[in-house]
N, C-alpha and C positions, 0 to 999 in steps of 0.2 A: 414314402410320402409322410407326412404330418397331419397326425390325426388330427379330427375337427376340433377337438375339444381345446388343442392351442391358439385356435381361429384368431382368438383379441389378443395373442404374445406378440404370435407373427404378422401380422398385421401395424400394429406398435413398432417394431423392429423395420419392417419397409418402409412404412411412413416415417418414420423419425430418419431412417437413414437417408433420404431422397431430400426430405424439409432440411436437415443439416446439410446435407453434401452442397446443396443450391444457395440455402442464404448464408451461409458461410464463406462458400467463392466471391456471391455478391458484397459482402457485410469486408471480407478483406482487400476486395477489389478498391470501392469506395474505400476504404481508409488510406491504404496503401497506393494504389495501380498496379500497376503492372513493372514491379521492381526487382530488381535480381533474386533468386530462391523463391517467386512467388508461391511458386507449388508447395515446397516445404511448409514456408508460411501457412497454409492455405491447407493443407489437409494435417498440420497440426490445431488448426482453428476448429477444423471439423470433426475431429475425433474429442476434441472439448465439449462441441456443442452438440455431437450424439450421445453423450454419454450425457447430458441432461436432458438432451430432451427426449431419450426412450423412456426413461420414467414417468415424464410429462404427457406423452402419447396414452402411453397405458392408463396412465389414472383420470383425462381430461378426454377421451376422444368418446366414449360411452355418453357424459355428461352433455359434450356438445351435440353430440347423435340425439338425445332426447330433446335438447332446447329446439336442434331442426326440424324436431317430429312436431313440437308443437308450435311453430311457427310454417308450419307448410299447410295450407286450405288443401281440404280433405275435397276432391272434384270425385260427388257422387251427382 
């Protein structure tokens, strides 16, 4: 198992890979359709756009976790 103390790596790493694998299909679909080598196409798009956006996850998703902390009413 994976210690807890990598909690925010791994974390980063699924969400960026899940956000990429989907708006990538989507983002080549829309450009393209559905054209011969889609897939090629298509999980080359998405190995571009996890590899920016796990950095992005890591450095942004804390950031956004707090903007939600203080925009959620506290039901005491």
């Amino acid at each position: 198992m994976i210690p807890k103390k990598l909690h925010r790596v791994v974390f980063a790493f699924i969400m960026s890979m899940f956000m990429s694998f989907i708006m990538s299909f989507i983002i080549t679909y829309i450009n393209m359709g559905f054209v011969e080598h889609f897939i090629e196409i298509w999980l080359e798009a998405f190995i571009k756009a996890f590899v920016c956006a796990f950095p992005l996850v890591f450095i942004f998703a804390p950031i956004a976790n707090k903007l939600a902390l203080k925009l959620i009413k506290d039901e005491k």
